[in-house]
Structure formats: C-alpha cells, structure tokens
N, C-alpha and C positions, 0 to 999 in steps of 0.2 A: 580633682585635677592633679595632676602631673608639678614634678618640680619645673620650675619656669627654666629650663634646658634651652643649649642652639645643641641639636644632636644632627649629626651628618652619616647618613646611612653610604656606606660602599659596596658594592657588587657587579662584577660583569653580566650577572642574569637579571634580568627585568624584573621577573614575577618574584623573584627572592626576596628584591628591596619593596616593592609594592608588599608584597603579606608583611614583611617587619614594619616597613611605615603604618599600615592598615593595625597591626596591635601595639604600636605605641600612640597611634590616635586614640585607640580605645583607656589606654590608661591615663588619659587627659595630656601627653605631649604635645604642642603646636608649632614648634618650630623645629620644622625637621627637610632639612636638604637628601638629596639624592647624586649620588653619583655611580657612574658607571664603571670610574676607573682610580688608581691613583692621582694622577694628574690634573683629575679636577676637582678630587679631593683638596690637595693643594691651593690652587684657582681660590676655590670656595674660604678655605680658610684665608687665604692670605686678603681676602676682600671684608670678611666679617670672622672673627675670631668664633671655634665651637667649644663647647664644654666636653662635650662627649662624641667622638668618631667607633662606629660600629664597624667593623671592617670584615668583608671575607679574608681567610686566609689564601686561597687559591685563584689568581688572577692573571689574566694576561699581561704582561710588560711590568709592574711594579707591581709585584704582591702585599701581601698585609704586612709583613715585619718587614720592608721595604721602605715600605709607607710609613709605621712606625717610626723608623729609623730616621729619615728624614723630619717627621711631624716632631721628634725630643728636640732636633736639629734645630729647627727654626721657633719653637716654644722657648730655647733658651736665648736666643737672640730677641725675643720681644718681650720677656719677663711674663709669660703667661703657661698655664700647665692644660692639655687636654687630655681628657683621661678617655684610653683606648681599650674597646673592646674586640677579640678574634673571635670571627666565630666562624666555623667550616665542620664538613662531614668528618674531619680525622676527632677518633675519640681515642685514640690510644694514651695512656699515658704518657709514653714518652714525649707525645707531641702537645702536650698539655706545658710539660715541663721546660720544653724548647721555647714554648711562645711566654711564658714565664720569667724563664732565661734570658729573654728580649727585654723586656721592660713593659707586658702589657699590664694593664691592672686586672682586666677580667676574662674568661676566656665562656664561650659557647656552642654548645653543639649542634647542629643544623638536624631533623628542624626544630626551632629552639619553644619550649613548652612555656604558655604565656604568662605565668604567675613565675619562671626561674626569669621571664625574660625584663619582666617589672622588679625584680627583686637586683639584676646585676645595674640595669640600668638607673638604678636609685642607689645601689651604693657608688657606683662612678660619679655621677654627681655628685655625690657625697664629696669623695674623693678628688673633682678637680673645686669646687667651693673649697674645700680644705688648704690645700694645696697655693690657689691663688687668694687666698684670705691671709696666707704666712707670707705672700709676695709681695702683698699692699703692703703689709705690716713692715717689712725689711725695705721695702724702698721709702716708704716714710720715714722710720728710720732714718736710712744711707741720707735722705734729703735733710731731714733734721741736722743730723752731724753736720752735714756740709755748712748747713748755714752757721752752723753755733764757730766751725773751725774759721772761716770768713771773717766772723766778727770778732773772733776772737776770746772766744765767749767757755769754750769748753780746755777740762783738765784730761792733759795727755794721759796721765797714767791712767785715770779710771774710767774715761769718756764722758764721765760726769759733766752738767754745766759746769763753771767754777764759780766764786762766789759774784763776777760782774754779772754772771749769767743770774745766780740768785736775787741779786739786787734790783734786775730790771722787773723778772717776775713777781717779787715781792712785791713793790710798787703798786703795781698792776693790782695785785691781789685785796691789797691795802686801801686801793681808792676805788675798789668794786663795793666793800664791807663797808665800806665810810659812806657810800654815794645810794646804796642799794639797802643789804642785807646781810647777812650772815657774822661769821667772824672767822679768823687768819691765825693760825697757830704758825708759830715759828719756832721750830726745835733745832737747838744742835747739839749733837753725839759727838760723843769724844772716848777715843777707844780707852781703854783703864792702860796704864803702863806702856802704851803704846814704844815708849825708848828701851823698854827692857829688850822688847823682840827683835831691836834690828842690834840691839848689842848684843844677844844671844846669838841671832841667826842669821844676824845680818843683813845689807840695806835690799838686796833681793828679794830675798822670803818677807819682808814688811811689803815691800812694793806689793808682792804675790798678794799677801794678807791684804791689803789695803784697795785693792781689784775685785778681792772675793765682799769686802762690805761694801764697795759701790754696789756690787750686782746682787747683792740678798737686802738692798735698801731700796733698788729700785722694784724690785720684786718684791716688794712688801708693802707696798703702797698704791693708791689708785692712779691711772694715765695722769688724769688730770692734775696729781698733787706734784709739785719741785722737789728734785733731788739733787743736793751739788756739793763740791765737795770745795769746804770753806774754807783749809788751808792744814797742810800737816797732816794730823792724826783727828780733826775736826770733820763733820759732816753737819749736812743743813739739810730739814726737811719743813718744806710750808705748804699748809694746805688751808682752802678754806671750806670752810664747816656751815653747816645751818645751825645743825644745836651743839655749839664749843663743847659743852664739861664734857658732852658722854662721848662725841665723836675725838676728842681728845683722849682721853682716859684708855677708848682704844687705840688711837694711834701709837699712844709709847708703848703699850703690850705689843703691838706689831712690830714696833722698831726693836723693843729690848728681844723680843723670841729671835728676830732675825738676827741679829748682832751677834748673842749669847748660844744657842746651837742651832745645827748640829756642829761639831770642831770643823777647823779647817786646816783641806790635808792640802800638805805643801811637801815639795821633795824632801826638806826634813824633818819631816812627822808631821803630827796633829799637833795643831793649837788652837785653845779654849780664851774667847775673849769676854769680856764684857765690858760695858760704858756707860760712863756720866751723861745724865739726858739735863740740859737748861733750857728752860721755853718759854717764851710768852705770848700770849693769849691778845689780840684784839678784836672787840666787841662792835658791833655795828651799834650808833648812839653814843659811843663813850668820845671825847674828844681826840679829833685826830692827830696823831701822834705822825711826826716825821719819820723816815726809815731807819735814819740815826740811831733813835730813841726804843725806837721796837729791837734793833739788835744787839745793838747795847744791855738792854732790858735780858737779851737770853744769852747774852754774854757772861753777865753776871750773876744768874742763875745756871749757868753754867760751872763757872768758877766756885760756885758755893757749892754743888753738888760733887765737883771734886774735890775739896775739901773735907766732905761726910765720909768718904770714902769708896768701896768700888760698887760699881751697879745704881747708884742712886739720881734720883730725878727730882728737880725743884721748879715749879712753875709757880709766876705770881698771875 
C-alpha cells in the first residue's frame, strides 16, 4: 500500500490523468481527485485540504506555475504545506531549472516511467508530512506561548516558563508520583560567575548568553520534562522519572554537556560556561513533601554545590 496521501491529479487531457490515476492505483494510492483545470484544482482543495497536486505544466487559462503560484498563496493563509509536482513533455533543462525556480518540489517528464513515478510521488509526501509536521509543532508552540504570556506565566527574555510557571507544573508532577508512580527530580542550574560576564561584556551579551542556555536546556531534555527559568542566572529543570537514580544520573550529564559546550558565540567572542547543578529527588512511597519543601531541598543543594566550587552537582 501506498502512503495514505489526498493526491490531486491536473491536466486539460483526459486520457493523461486517467493512465496517472490508473498507476498510482497500482502503487496502493486511494485517494486521488481529478481535475481538468486550474480552477478546480483550487474548488478541490479549498473544500478538502491535498498533500500532493500533480500538475501539467501546459494548460489552458492557469498553467502549472500559475497554479502553483496561487496554491503557496493560499497554503500560507491556512498554515498547511502541499507539495507540487510539474510534469509536461518539455525536458530541456532550462525548463527543469525554471519550474524549480518556482517553488516546485518535484518536476516530470511525460510520459512519466512508473517506478520514477512512485519514487517522486513518495518523496512529496515525504516532503509535505515534513513540512506540516514543523507547522503543528510552531503553532503548538505560538498556542503555548500565548497561554503562558495570558497568565503570566513565562520569562521575556528567554520565553522560558518562569518560576510561577515551574510551580504549577511541579505540583502537578508531585501529586502524579505521590498518587501513582514514579519519581520527580528537581534540578536547578546556576551558571558559574554568571556577574563576571555582564561585568566584562555587559548586561547585553549576558542577556545574549542567557537566551542561548534557555534554548540548549530546552533542547536537551524530553517535551514532556519543565524548563524555566527561576530567576537571575538560576534555571529549573523537573522531570518525572520511573527509575530516579539512573534516569537521573542522565539528566545532569545532559544538562551539564549542554550548558558546558560547545562555547557560545556572541558579538564579542566565544564564551565557555559551566554550572552548579542542586537537586532533589522524590520518590513515589516516601512521605509527601509540600512544594515548599522539595525546592527549598534543591535550593540548598544548590547553595552547597556552589560553594565546592565550579561545575559541581549535590543531590540528596
């Protein structure tokens, strides 16, 4: 079977789109429209969104990069991506390079040989899955943000939650372990000399710096774990775990590799950081501890690990 595609065939000849429909049946495609023209190209998609549009390039009244042209047009107005195929009798290069130069993703020669024609039509799928899988992700996203700025919940400078935002999901995470299963680590990072940097470089380049460990903390962690940013030169990561020590033991190797390199370049050079990790650990079974007490708990082992001095980590 075929990727589960909506492929929309275009051609002003009949028999053209009948033999392309006829071997993308055989390669297990099932849903597959027809059209004769631009404009109902259009029709079609604006009624049921497609993945993939096959398109002649040589047509009466709206041609293929016509259609295209229009089709990015209204793919950006609905947040959705269709990935377009040209296919016509022109094989000249030049004309390869032209419909290229449009914005197709695949182009075809007429008449189109049926293992080149299964091979383009399974990378455009590829290619619009890809494509609207980055769109979900950015509007989930944009939707997240909105809520967190609403409530009031997230830090400007890094888009981070901030620590009310930590507080609530903490909570949450705390009475899941307490009620259920697992256990809740609570880490916070604290960059090493963080004052030296904005006295050397000043309060820009720290801002800068301080941007770049939001976005290599939350990139170092799973969706599901909290990242936020606790106050100052402080960071909070809480996750819950099924088996604490070991899923633990990796998280700070993840947290210190991200923190520590590669340097980060800022307009006035590279700068090399590292940080104090304080954490604490709670256990599904052990008596439940108010939130208070859990970050307090990695407040303090925080404090003690800057005290040992730089790079070090204390968890009870």
């Amino acid at each position: 079977m075929g990727q589960a595609l909506s492929i929309i065939i275009v051609d002003d000849m009949q028999f053209s789109r009948a033999v392309m429909r006829s071997g993308l049946l055989k390669l297990g495609y099932e849903d597959i429209r027809l059209a004769a023209s631009g404009e109902e190209v259009l029709r079609m998609a604006a009624e049921r969104y497609a993945d993939v549009i096959i398109a002649d390039w040589v047509m009466p009244g709206m041609n293929g990069l016509e259609l295209l042209e229009v089709i990015r047009r209204e793919d950006q107005a609905r947040d959705w991506y269709t990935a377009f195929i040209l296919f016509t009798a022109k094989d000249e290069l030049h004309a390869m390079l032209e419909a290229f130069q449009h914005g197709v993703d695949d182009y075809l020669v007429k008449p189109a040989d049926p293992d080149e024609l299964a091979a383009r039509v399974y990378g455009a799928g590829r290619v619009a899955a890809l494509h609207n899988g980055l769109l979900q992700t950015s509007n989930a996203l944009r939707a997240a943000n909105r809520e967190l700025l609403e409530s009031n919940l997230i830090d400007n400078l890094t888009g981070l939650g901030n620590s009310r935002y930590l507080e609530q999901r903490l909570q949450s995470m705390l009475r899941y372990a307490h009620e259920r299963e697992g256990a809740v680590s609570t880490v916070l990072l604290a960059i090493d000399h963080f004052r030296h940097i904005n006295d050397e470089y000043g309060r820009d380049c720290g801002d800068e710096v301080l941007a770049g460990v939001a976005l290599r903390l939350r990139n170092s962690v799973r969706p599901t774990d909290v990242v936020a940013r606790y106050g100052g030169d402080t960071f909070a990561v809480a996750a819950l775990h099924a088996e604490p020590e070991q899923a633990y033991a990796h998280q700070v190797e993840r947290l210190v590799q991200a923190i520590s390199a590669p340097a980060y370049h800022t307009d006035l050079g590279d700068i090399t950081l590292s940080a104090s990790l304080g954490a604490h650990i709670y256990r599904h079974g052990a008596i439940y501890a108010p939130l208070s007490e859990v970050l307090h708990g990695a407040e303090r082992n925080l404090a003690a690990a800057r005290q040992g001095g730089r790079g070090r980590s204390v968890c009870d």
